[in-house]
C-alpha positions in Angstrom: 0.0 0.0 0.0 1.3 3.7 -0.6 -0.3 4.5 3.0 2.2 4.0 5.8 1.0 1.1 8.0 -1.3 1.7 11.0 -1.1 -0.3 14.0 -3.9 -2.8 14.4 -5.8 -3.9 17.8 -5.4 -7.3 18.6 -8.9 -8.1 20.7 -12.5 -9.5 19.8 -15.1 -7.8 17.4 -17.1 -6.9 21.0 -14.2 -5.3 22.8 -13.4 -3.8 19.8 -16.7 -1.8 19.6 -17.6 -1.4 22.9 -14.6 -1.0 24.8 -12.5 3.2 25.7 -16.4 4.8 25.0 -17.4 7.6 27.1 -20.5 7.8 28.6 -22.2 10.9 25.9 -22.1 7.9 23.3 -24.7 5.8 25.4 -27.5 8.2 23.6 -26.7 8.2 20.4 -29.1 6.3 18.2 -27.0 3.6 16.7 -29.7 1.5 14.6 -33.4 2.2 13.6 -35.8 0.7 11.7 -36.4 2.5 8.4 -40.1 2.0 8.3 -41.4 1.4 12.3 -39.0 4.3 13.3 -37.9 1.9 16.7 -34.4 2.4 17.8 -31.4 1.3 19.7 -29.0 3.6 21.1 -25.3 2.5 22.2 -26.0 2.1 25.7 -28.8 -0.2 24.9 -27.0 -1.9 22.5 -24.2 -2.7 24.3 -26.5 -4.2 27.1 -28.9 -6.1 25.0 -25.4 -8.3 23.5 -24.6 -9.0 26.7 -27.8 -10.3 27.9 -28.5 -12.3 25.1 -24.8 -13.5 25.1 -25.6 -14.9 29.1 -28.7 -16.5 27.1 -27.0 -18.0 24.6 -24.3 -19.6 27.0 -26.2 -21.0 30.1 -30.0 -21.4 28.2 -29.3 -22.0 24.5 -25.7 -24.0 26.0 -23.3 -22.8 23.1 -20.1 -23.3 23.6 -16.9 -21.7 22.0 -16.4 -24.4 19.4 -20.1 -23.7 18.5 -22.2 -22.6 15.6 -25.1 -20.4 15.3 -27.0 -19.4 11.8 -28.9 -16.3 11.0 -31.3 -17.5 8.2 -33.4 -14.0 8.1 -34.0 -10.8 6.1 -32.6 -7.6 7.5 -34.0 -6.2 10.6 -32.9 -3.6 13.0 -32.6 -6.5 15.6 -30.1 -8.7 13.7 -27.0 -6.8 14.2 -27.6 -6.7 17.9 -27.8 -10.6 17.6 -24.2 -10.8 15.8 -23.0 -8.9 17.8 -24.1 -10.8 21.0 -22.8 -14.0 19.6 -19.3 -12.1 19.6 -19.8 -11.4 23.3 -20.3 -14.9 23.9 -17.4 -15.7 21.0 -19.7 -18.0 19.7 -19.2 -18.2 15.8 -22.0 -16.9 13.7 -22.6 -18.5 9.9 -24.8 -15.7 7.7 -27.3 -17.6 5.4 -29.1 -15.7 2.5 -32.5 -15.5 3.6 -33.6 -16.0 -0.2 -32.1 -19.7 -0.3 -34.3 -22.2 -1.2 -34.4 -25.5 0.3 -31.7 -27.4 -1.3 -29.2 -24.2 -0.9 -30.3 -23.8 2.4 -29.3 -27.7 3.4 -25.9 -27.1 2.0 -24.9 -24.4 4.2 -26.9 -26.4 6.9 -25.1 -29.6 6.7 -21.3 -27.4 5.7 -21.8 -25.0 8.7 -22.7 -27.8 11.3 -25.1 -24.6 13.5 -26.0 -26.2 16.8 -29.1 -23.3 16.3 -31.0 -21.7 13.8 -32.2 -18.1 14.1 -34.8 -17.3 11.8 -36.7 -14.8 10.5 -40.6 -15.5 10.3 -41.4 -15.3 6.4 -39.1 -17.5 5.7 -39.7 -19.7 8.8 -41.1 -22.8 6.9 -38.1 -23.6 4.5 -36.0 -23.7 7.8 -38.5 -26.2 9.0 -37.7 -28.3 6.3 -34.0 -28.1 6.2 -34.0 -28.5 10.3 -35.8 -31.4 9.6 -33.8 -32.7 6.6 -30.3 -31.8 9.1 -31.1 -33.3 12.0 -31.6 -30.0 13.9 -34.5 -30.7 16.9 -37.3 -28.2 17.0 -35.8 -26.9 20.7 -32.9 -25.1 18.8 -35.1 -23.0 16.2 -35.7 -19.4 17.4 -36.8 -16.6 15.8 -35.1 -13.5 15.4 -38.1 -11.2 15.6 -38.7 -10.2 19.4 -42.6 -11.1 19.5 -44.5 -14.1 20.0 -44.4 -16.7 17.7 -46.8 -19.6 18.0 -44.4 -22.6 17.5 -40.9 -21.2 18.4 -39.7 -18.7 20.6 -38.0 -15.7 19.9 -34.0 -15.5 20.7 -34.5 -12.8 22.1 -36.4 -14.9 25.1 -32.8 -16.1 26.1 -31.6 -12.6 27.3 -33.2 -12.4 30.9 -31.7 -9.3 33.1 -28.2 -11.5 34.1 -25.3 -9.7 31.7 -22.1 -12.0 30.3 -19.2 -10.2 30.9 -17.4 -11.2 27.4 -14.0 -13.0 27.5 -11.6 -11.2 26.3 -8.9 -13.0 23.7 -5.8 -12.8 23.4 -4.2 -11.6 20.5 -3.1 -14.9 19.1 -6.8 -16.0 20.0 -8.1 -13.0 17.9 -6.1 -14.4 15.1 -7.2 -17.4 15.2 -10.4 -17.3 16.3 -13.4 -17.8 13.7 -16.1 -14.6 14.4 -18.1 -15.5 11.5 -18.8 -17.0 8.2 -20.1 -15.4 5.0 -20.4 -17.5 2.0 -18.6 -16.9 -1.3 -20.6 -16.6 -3.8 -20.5 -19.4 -5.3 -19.9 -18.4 -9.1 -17.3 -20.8 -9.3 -18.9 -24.0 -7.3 -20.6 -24.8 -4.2 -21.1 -22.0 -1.9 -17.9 -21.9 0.2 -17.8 -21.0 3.9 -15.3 -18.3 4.5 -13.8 -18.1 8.5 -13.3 -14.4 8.9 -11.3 -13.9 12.2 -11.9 -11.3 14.9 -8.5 -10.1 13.8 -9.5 -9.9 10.5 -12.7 -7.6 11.3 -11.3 -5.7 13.6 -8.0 -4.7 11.1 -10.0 -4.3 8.3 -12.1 -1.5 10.1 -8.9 0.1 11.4 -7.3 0.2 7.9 -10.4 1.6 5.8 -11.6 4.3 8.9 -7.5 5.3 8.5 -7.9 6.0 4.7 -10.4 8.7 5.5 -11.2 9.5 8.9 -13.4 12.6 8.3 -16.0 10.5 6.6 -16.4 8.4 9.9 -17.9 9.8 12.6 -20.9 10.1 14.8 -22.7 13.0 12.4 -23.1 9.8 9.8 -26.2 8.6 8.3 -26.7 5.2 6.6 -29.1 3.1 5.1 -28.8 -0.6 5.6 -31.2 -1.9 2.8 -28.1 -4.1 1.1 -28.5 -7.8 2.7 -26.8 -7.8 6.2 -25.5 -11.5 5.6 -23.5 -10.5 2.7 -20.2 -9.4 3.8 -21.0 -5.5 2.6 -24.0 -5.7 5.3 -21.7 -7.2 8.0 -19.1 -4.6 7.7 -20.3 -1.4 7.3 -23.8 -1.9 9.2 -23.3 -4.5 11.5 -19.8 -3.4 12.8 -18.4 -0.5 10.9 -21.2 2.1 11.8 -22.0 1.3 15.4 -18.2 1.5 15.9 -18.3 5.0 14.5 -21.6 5.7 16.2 -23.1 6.5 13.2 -26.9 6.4 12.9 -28.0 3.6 10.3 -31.7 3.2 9.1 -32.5 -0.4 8.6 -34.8 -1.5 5.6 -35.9 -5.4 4.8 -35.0 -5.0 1.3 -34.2 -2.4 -1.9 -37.3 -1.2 -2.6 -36.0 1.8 -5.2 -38.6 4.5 -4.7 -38.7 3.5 -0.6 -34.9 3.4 -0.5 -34.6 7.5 -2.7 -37.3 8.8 -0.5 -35.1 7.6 2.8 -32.6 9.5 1.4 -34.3 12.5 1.1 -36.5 12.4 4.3 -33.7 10.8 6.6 -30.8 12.8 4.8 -28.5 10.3 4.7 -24.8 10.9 4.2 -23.3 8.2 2.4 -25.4 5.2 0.3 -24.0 2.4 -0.1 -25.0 0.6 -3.6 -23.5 -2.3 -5.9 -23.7 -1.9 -9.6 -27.5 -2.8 -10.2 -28.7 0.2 -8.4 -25.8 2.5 -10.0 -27.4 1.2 -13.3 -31.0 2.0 -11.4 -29.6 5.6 -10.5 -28.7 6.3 -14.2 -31.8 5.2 -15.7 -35.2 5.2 -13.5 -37.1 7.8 -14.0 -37.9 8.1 -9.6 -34.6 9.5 -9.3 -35.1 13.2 -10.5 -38.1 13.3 -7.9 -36.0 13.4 -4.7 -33.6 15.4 -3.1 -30.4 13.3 -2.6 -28.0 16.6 -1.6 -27.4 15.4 2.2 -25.2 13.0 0.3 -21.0 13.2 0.6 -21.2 10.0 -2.2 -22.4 6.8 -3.5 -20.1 4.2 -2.2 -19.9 1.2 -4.7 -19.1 -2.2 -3.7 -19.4 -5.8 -4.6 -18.4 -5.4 -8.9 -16.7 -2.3 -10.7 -18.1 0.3 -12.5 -17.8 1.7 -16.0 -16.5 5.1 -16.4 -19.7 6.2 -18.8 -22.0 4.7 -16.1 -20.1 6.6 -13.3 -20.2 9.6 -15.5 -24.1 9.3 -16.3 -24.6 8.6 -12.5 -22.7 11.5 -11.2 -24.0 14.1 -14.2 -27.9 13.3 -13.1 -27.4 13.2 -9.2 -24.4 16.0 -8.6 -23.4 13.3 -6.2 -19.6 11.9 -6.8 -19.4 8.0 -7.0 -16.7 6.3 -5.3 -15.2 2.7 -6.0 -14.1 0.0 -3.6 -12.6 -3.4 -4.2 -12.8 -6.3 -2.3 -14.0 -10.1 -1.5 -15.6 -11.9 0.7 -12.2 -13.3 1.5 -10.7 -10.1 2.3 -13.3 -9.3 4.4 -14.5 -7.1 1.6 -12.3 -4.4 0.9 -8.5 -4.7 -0.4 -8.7 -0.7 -2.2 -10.7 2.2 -1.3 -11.3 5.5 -3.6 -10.9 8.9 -1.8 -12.5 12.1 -3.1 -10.0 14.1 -4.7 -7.2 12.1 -4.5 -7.6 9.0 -7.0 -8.1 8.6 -10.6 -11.6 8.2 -11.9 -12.0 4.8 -13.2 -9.8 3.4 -10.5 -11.3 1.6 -7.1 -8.5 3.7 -5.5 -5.5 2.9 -3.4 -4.6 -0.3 -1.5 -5.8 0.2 2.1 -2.5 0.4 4.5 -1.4 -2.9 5.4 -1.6 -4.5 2.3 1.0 -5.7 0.0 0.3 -6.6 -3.4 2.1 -8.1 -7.1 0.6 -8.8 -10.7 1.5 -12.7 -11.6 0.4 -12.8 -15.2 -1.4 -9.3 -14.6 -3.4 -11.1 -12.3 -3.5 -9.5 -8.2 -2.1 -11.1 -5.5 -2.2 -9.7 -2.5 -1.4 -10.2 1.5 -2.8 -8.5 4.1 -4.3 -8.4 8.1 -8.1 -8.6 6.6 -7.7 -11.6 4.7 -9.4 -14.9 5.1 -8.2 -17.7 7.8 -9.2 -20.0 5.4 -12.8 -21.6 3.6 -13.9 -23.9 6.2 -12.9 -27.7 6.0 -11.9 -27.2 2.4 -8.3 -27.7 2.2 -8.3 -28.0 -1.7 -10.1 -24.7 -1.8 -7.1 -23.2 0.5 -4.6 -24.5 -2.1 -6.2 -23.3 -5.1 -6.3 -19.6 -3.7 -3.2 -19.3 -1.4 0.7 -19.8 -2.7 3.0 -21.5 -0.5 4.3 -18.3 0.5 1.3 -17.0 1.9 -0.8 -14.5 -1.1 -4.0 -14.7 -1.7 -5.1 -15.3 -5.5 -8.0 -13.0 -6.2 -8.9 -14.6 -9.6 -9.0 -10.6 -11.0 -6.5 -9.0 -14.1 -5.6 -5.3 -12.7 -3.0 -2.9 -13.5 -1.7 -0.3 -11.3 -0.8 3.4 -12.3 2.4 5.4 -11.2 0.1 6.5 -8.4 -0.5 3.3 -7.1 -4.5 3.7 -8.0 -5.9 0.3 -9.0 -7.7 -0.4 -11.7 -9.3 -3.7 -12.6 -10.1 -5.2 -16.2 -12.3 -8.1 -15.0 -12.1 -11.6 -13.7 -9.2 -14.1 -15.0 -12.1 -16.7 -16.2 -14.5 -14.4 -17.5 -11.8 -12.6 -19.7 -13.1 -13.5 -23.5 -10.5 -14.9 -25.8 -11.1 -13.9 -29.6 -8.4 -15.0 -31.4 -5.6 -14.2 -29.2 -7.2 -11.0 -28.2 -8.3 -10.5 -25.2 -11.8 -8.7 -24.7 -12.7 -8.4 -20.7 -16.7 -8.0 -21.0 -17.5 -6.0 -18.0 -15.3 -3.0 -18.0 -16.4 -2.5 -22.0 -19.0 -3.4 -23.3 -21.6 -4.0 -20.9 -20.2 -0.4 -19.9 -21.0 0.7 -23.4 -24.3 -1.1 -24.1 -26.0 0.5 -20.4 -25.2 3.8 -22.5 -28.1 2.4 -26.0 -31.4 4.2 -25.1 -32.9 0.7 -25.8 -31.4 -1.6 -23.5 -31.6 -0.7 -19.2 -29.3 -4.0 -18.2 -26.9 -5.8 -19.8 -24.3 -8.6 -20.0 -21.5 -10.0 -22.0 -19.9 -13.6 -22.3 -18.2 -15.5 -24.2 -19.2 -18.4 -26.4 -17.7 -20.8 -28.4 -17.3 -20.8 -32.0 -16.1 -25.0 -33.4 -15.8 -23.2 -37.2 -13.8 -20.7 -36.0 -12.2 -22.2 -33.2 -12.4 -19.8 -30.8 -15.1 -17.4 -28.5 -16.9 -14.8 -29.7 -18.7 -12.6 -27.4 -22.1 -12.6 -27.1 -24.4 -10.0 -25.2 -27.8 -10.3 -23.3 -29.8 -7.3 -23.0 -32.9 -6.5 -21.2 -35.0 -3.9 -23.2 -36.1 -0.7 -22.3 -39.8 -0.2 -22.1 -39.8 2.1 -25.2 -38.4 -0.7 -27.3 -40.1 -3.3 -26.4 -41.8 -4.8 -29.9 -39.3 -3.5 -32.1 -38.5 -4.9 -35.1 -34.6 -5.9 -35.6 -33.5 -4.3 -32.5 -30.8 -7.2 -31.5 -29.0 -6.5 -35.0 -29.3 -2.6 -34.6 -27.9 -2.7 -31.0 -24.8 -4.9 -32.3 -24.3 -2.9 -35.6 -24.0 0.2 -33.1 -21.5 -1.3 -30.9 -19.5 -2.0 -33.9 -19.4 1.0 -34.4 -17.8 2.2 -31.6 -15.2 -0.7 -30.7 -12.4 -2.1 -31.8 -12.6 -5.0 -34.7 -12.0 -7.7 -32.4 -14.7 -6.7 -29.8 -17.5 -6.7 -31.6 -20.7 -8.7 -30.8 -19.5 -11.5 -33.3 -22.0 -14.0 -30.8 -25.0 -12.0 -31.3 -27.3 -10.0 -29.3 -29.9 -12.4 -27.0 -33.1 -10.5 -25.4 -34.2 -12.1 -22.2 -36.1 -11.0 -19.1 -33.9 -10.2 -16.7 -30.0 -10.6 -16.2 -29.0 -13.4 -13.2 -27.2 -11.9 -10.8 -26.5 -12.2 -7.5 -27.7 -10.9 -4.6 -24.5 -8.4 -4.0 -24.9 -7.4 -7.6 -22.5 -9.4 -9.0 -23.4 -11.1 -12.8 -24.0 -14.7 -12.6 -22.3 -15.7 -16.2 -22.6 -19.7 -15.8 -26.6 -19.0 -16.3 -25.9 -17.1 -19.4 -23.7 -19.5 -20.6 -26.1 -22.4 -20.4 -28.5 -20.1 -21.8 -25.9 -20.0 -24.4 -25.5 -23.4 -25.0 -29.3 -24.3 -25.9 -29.7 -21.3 -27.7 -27.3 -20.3 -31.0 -28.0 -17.0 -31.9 -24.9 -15.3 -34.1 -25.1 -12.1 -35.9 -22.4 -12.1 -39.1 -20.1 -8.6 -38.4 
């Protein structure tokens, strides 16, 4: 990194956030509900973990060496309930409460939970996989805090008695599992990735010392992005009550919902992935609001196109900022600064990190990355070297200032005749800019004649085009126009619905590609 190191605390996740505060930060309102208007302030929050922390130890009997699953949408009592699980340094495994049953039996039967916390509309596919795993009825709660005719709320187990939490030491933190996100499974089964205490509470220190200014107790978020997902975890789970910010907690992206929030809440900073920058350059809700409390749009999970920054930033006067990071990394390696990096770029390394191109592809060691994926030693081999860096799977270049810029994942890169055409960065980039089309993607398919890929786009249509004649042909005859010979839609242009992705915004290209594979559709250019 080209920021001088920083020195890290070596401690859990709960000491981390609740330890050295002064009494004035007791009131401040740490978490609300974005549509009930409940809150929690510190002082509450910090008891509330440590009562349901003594639950979870002497009524729910967890031990260290335990497992506990959140299986439920967001809601303003889930951080609280992560966070209580670090008081008891019980490990927590984060399920995406849109699994269906068999996905939700894999992470089941991987995680091995002693418990399951769930939410209630999604309450009956966690009956079935309880079933299906073995998991007795006793050791299903729900994570809302009312009644609930079958099972009882988690929130039962905190009684008035308060844990005091252990406190590790710091090779404990280092090796101690806090919790598990899953990767996102684009290559594979869903892996579990053991994020340490050491790795959370380093990862905080290193982004809040990019830009202290933008993290203080005058912040105001919005949590509508899914808490399990590693974005969720860090900046609204742990980042923002550390910082004493206030954030406003939605069950899902609702876009009109989440732009009025904005306005009526005047948030500070929204955090978005690339479907809703794509949202915020196109909908037609987003001149209706008043979106000037904002300092940015902070951009996780994929990267941005320079046009659809530019398109973004022209219609909201609000500068978008990049980030870069992975589950694994316990989601950021780079941040972008106002001012200070190059737009395009997802910014500087964070201090602490080290980093080399192998091949033009990143490698990279640092404090916030991964123990390891959990039980899959093969996994561990594929990513790490012997020598201890971290393969992120992503072709990036660095300028002279050390900004980072990233051309698109190693195995999505499209090979058309030697040339190398990386679909994200590009042409999707491109294509979002055609008045006709409001999402697109790009892969690569296979050409036997040719004997190599071509690359092929899916497009969803605008409402005005919709029942055109000839529009795939017109759209690829106009990015010809505009690229370079061996970029060129030589795989056609495909119409569907809707583009997979996943819930963190991320494309899912294996379902284009066996889209691809019983469909031809080639266009002559």
């Amino acid at each position: 990194s080209p920021h001088p190191d920083v020195k890290l605390p070596e401690t859990s996740c709960w000491h981390f956030l609740f330890d050295n505060q002064t009494s004035s930060a007791d009131d401040r309102v740490v978490f609300a509900d974005g549509q009930s208007e409940k809150k929690l302030r510190f002082g509450e929050l910090r008891s509330l973990t440590k009562r349901l922390a003594y639950g979870l130890v002497n009524r729910a009997k967890l031990g260290h060496d335990d497992v506990i699953m959140a299986f439920s949408p967001n809601m303003l009592l889930y951080p609280a309930f992560v966070q209580a699980a670090q008081a008891a340094t019980v490990c927590v495994s984060l399920a995406n409460p849109s699994y269906l049953l068999d996905e939700l039996v894999h992470h089941i039967k991987d995680s091995r939970p002693k418990v399951l916390v769930v939410g209630k509309p999604i309450i009956e596919v966690a009956k079935k996989a309880a079933i299906e795993c073995c998991i007795a009825e006793s050791n299903i709660y729900m994570m809302e805090d009312d009644v609930h005719e079958q099972y009882q709320s988690i929130w039962s187990l905190a009684g008035t008695e308060e844990l005091e939490p252990r406190r590790l030491s710091p090779h404990e933190a280092k090796q101690r599992t806090a919790f598990m996100c899953y990767s996102s499974g684009t290559t594979g089964k869903a892996k579990g990735v053991e994020t340490t205490h050491y790795n959370l509470t380093s990862v905080i220190t290193q982004v809040i010392a990019r830009e202290p200014s933008l993290y203080t107790d005058k912040e105001k978020w919005l949590a509508a992005l899914p808490l399990y997902h590693i974005y969720g975890v860090l900046c609204f789970i742990f980042l923002s009550p550390y910082c004493r910010a206030t954030t406003y907690i939605f069950p899902r992206f609702e876009p009109e919902l989440w732009l009025k929030s904005i306005q009526k809440y005047r948030i500070t900073m929204a955090h978005i992935v690339p479907p809703i920058a794509v949202l915020l350059a196109k909908h037609p809700a987003v001149d209706k609001y008043d979106v000037s409390s904002l300092n940015r749009w902070a951009c996780g999970a994929a990267p941005l196109g320079n046009d659809l920054i530019d398109v973004v930033e022209k219609r909201t006067k609000i500068p978008v900022r990049g980030g870069y990071g992975m589950t694994e990394t316990t989601c950021v390696i780079s941040v972008a600064t106002l001012g200070a990096d190059k737009p395009g770029s997802v910014g500087k390394l964070i201090p602490n990190m080290s980093a080399k191109l192998v091949d033009g592809e990143l490698f990279i060691k640092g404090p916030n990355i991964m123990k390891g994926y959990l039980r899959n030693p093969r996994a561990d081999k594929e990513t790490f070297t012997d020598d201890g860096w971290m393969r992120t799977g992503d072709v990036c270049w660095f300028d002279e200032g050390g900004n980072l810029f990233i051309v698109d994942r190693v195995k999505e890169l499209i090979k058309f005749k030697g040339f190398q055409v990386p679909p994200a960065v590009e042409l999707e980039d491109l294509l979002l800019q055609h008045a006709d089309v409001e999402d697109a993607a790009v892969i690569g398919v296979y050409d036997d004649e040719q004997a190599t890929e071509l690359p092929r786009a899916y497009i969803v249509l605008s409402a005005g085009a919709k029942g055109k004649k000839n529009v795939e042909t017109a759209i690829a005859a106009w990015v010809s126009e505009r690229v370079a010979n061996h970029k060129r839609l030589r795989g056609g242009v495909g119409v569907i619905d809707a583009i997979p992705k996943s819930p963190s915004g991320k494309i899912l290209r294996r379902l284009l590609r066996d889209e691809a594979g019983s469909k031809k559709t080639s266009v002559k250019l």
